[in-house]
Every structure is written in C-alpha cells, then in structure tokens.
N, C-alpha and C positions, 0 to 999 in steps of 0.2 A: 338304312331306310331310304326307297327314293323320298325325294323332297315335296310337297305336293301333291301327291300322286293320286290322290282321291279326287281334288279338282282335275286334273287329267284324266281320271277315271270316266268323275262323272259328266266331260266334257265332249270326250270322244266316243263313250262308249264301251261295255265293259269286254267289247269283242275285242276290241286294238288296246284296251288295256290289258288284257289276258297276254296280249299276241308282244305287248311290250316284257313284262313279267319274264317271258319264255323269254327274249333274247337278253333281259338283263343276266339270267340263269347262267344260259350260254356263255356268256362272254367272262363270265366270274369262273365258270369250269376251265375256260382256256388258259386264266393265268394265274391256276392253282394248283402247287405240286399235290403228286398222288396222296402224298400222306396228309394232305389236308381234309377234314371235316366240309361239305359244304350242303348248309339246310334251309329250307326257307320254313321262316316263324311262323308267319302272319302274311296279311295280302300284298304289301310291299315289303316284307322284312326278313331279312338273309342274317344269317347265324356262318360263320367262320370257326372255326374248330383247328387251331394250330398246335401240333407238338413240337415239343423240343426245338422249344424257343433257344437261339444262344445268344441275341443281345438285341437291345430296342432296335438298335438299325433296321434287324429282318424284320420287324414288323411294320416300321417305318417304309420300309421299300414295296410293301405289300399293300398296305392302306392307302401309298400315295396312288400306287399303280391301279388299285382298284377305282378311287377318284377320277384317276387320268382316263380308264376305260370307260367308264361310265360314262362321259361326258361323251363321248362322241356320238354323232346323231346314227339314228335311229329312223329306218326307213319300212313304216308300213302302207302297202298300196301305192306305192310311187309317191308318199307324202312321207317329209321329212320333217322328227321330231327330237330336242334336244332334252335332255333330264341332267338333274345333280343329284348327288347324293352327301349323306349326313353318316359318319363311321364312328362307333363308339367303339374304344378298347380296351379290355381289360385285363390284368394279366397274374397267371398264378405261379407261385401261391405269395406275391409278392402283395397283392390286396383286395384277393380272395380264397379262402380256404375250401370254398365246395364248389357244385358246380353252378345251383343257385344262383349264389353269392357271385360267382364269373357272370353269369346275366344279367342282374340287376343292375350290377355297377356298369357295366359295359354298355345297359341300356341308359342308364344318367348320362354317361360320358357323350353317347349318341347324342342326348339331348342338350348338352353343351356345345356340343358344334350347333344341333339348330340355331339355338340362343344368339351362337356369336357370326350366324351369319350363313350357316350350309356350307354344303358345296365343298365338306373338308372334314379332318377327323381328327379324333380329340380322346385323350388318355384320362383313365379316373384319377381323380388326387386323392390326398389327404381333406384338401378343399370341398369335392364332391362329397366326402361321406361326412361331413359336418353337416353339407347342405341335407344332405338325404335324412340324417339324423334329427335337423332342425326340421323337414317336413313333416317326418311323421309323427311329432312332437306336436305341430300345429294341427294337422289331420285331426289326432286323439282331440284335441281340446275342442277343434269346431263340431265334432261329431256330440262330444261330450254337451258344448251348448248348447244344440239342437236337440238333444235328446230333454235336457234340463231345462232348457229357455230361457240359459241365462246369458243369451247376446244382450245388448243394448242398443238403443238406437238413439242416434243426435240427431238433432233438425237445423240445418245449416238454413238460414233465412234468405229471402230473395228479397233484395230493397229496392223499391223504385225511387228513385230520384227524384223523378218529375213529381212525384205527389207526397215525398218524405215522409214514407210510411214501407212496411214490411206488407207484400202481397202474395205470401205464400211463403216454404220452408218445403225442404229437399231432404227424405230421410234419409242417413249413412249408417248404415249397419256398423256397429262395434264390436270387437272383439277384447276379453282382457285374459292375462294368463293365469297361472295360480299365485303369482305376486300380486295381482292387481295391474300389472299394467298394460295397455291397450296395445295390440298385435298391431303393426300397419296394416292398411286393407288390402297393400299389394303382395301381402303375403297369405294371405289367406284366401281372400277372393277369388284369383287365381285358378288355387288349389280344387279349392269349393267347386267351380265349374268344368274344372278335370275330372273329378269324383265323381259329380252326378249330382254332391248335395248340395249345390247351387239351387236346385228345387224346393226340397223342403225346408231349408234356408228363408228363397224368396218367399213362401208361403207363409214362413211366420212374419217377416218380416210388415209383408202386407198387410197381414193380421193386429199386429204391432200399432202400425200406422193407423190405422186406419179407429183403433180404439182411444189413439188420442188424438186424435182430429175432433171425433165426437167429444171428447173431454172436454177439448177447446170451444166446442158450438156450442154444448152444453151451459158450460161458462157464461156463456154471451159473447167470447171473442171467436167467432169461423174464421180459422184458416186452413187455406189448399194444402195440403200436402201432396208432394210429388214423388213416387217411391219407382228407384230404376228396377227392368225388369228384364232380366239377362234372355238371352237366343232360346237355353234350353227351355226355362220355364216359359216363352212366351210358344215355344212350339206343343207343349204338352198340350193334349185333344179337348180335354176342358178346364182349359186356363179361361176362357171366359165366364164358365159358371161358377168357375172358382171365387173369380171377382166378384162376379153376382151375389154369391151366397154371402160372400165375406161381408160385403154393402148393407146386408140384410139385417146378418145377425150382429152389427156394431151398430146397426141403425143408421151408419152414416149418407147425408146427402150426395148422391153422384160426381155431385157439382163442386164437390169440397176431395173429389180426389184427381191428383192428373199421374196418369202410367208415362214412365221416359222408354222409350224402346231403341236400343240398339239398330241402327242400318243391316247387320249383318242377320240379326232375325228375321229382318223383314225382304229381305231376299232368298231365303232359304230357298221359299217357295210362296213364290207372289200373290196365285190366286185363294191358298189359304190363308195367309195376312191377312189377304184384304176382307174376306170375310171376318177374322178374329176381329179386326176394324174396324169395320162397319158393326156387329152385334156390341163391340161396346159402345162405339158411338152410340148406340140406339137406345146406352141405358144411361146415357146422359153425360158421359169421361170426356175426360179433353186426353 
C-alpha cells in the first residue's frame, strides 16, 4: 500500500496521481519473476501472488527490494516526487489455509508496518491473529451496544480553581464486556471510526448527554456538558439538525451544551465547517 497516497492524491491531482499508480505498476513488473502473480486491489493497493516459496529469505529479498524500488523518486512533468510504502506478508499454508485467509492476514500485517512507522514490511504472527481475534471480539460487542444501548457514559468534571467550584463535565463514552469490565477507549474508539459506527455511536452518545444535562437542570443544579464529536460525524450533511432536533426533544438549553471538535474535521473542508459553525452558533452552542 503506497503510504499516504490519498493526501497526494488529493493534492496533486487525481491526473498525476493516476500517472504515479502507472509507474508504481511498472517498476513492481520489472523486479518480478514471470511466475509471479502481480494485481492491483484498490486505488493504491498491489496484491503479490508468489509460488513456491523455499525459504523466508526469498521473500525477504523481494519485500526489501520492492521497499528499495519504491522509494526512488518519481518524475511527472519535470517535477519530482518521492513515496514509501507499507508491505504486508503472509504465507501459506504456514498461517493461512485459503486464499481469504492469505489476504486478511497479509492485510493486518500491512497494517503493522503502518503502525510501527511505514516505509517497510512486516510478516503476520501469532501475535497478529490474537490481535485480529481480539478486534473482532470488540467490533461484535460495540455493534451489540449500539444496537441495545447499553454503552455508558462518565462525566469527567472540569474544576475551576479560581472559583472552587466544578463549571462543566466532559462526557466519555464507556464500554463494558460481557464480564463487566470497561474495554479501554483506545480500543474501541479506534475501531468505531474505522467502521463507520463512530456515527451512530456519536448520535447516541449526544442523545445520552444531553438527557442528563436536563436531569441536572431540572434538579436545580445546570451543568454544561461537553460531548467530543469525531471528523466523521461532524462531516455528515445534517449533523447540525441533528443537534437541533436532539436540543428539542430533551428540551435541553443550548447554553448547557458545548460540541469539542477535532482540527482535522474542520479542515476536511473549510468552507462547509464554517458554515456547520456558524448554524450552531446561531442556535446558541459554544
């Protein structure tokens, strides 16, 4: 997988990114024997098909050399461009039995080299299929939450000093397994925003918050609660009347909820930010 290559995409251009793709092709044809498989997946992503393997070396001398080739620059238009790449490997039937199973792991393994840095390649372990085994493990259970809605949410308080008093509370989405005990967030969260169900996640979450805020005002004690709101869910097309409506139907005061937004949301694409911005500001959000 080149490293990047969507922000190079969508930097240059998807003419000189088409025209990069082509020579990455080429130059992976030139130092592959005939009897190699050679396929492209995806819009950056190259599939290797090696038989009769006889010992890690060959494959070792192949991954490196594909790394080594890769790296060197790349001239469209008389401008010159460097790239990395990220090499997963897998190998049968030593810890895959089908051919599936050779792509999945071989795609983890890819993803272990992102992890530990690009720019190099990395073989599936024993390690890996734990990993993979504990995701989909968490996957099943977040999906299970969301369907049942039985996340939980803590409210980590905000204390001001100067006035020795709590002025707000920051809600943290919780997860618990089928022991009972609470998942990390950095294992799930993650996941969630890989998936997609980072959305309807966010949406309960908001929903969540937002009915015990009102609890709270209700009470007599109003406090702010602050609920973070991930890139994907703040890009969806009516994230704002989502809020709106949510505002409505818990009855809560505007002024008693503040959205935390990620930098990298709000560069996706500037001039609709600022619009999502401006219409909540308008209905009273900090």
């Amino acid at each position: 997988d080149i490293d990047h290559f969507k922000y190079l995409n969508d930097t240059l251009g998807h003419f000189k990114g088409d025209a990069i793709i082509l020579q990455v092709a080429k130059r992976l044809k030139s130092i592959l024997e005939p009897n190699v498989t050679l396929a492209r997946t995806g819009g950056d992503e190259f599939v290797l098909a090696m038989p009769y393997i006889k010992s890690s070396g060959m494959v070792d001398s192949i991954a490196h050399q594909v790394v080594t080739e890769l790296n060197k620059p790349y001239f469209i238009d008389d401008e010159e461009y460097t790239l990395s790449v990220s090499v997963g490997i897998s190998l049968s039937p030593d810890d895959a039995q089908s051919a599936e199973q050779l792509m999945t792991h071989a795609d983890a393994a890819m993803y272990r080299a992102k992890e530990q840095g690009r720019n190099q390649y990395c073989y599936f372990s024993e390690d890996l299929e734990e990993q993979l085994v504990a995701r989909h493990q968490v996957e099943k259970l977040l999906r299970l939450a969301i369907e049942l809605q039985t996340f939980e949410v803590f409210y980590q308080p905000k204390y001001q000093l100067a006035e020795n008093k709590i002025n707000g509370v920051e809600a943290l989405v919780r997860l618990r397994d089928q022991n009972g005990n609470i998942v990390p967030p950095d294992k799930f969260i993650p996941l969630a925003e890989e998936t997609g169900l980072i959305v309807p996640l966010g949406k309960l979450i908001l929903q969540r918050s937002c009915e015990d805020a009102q609890m709270w005002a209700e009470s007599g004690s109003p406090v702010k609660v602050a609920v973070n709101i991930a890139a994907k869910q703040f890009k969806e097309s009516e994230f704002s009347q989502l809020v709106a409506k949510t505002l409505i139907s818990t009855g809560l005061d505007s002024s008693l909820l503040e959205l935390e937004v990620t930098e990298s949301a709000l560069m996706h694409d500037f001039d609709e930010a600022l619009t999502i911005l401006n219409t909540l500001s308008s209905i009273g959000l900090k």
